[in-house]
N, C-alpha and C positions, 0 to 999 in steps of 0.2 A: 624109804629108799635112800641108800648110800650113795647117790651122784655126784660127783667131784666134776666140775669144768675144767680142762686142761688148758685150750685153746679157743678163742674165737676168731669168726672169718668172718670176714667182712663180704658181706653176701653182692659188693658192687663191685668186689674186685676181680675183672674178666682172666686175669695171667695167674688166678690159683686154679690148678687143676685137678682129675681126681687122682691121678698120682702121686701128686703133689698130696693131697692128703691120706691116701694110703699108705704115703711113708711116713708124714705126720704121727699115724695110728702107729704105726709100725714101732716109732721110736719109743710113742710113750707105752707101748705092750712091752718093750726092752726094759725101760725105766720102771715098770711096775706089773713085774711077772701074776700079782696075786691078784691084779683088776681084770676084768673084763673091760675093754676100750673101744668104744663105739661113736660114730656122726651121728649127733641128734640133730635133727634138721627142724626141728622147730626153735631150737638156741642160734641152730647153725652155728654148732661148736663141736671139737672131740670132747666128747665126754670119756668117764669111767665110773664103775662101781665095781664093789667086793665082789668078788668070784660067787655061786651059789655052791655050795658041802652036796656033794650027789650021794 
């Protein structure tokens, strides 16, 4: 698996929201039209990988 870590949060910090990181996601889906950008919550990080060819 092609996982790339974009971002970590800091899992104690009460004033990130999920807005807050949905626009996170949002930014890095702008910056990297060919990933797939996803919260893994066990890094408690945005991640990304390569697109899947359908």
């Amino acid at each position: 698996m092609d996982k790339r870590i974009h971002m970590k949060i800091d899992r104690d910090d009460e004033s990130v929201t999920l807005t807050d990181i949905q626009d996170m996601i949002d930014e890095i889906q702008k910056k990297y039209p060919d990933r797939e950008v996803f919260f893994d919550g066990d890094d408690f990080a945005i991640c990304s990988r390569k697109k899947r060819d359908r």
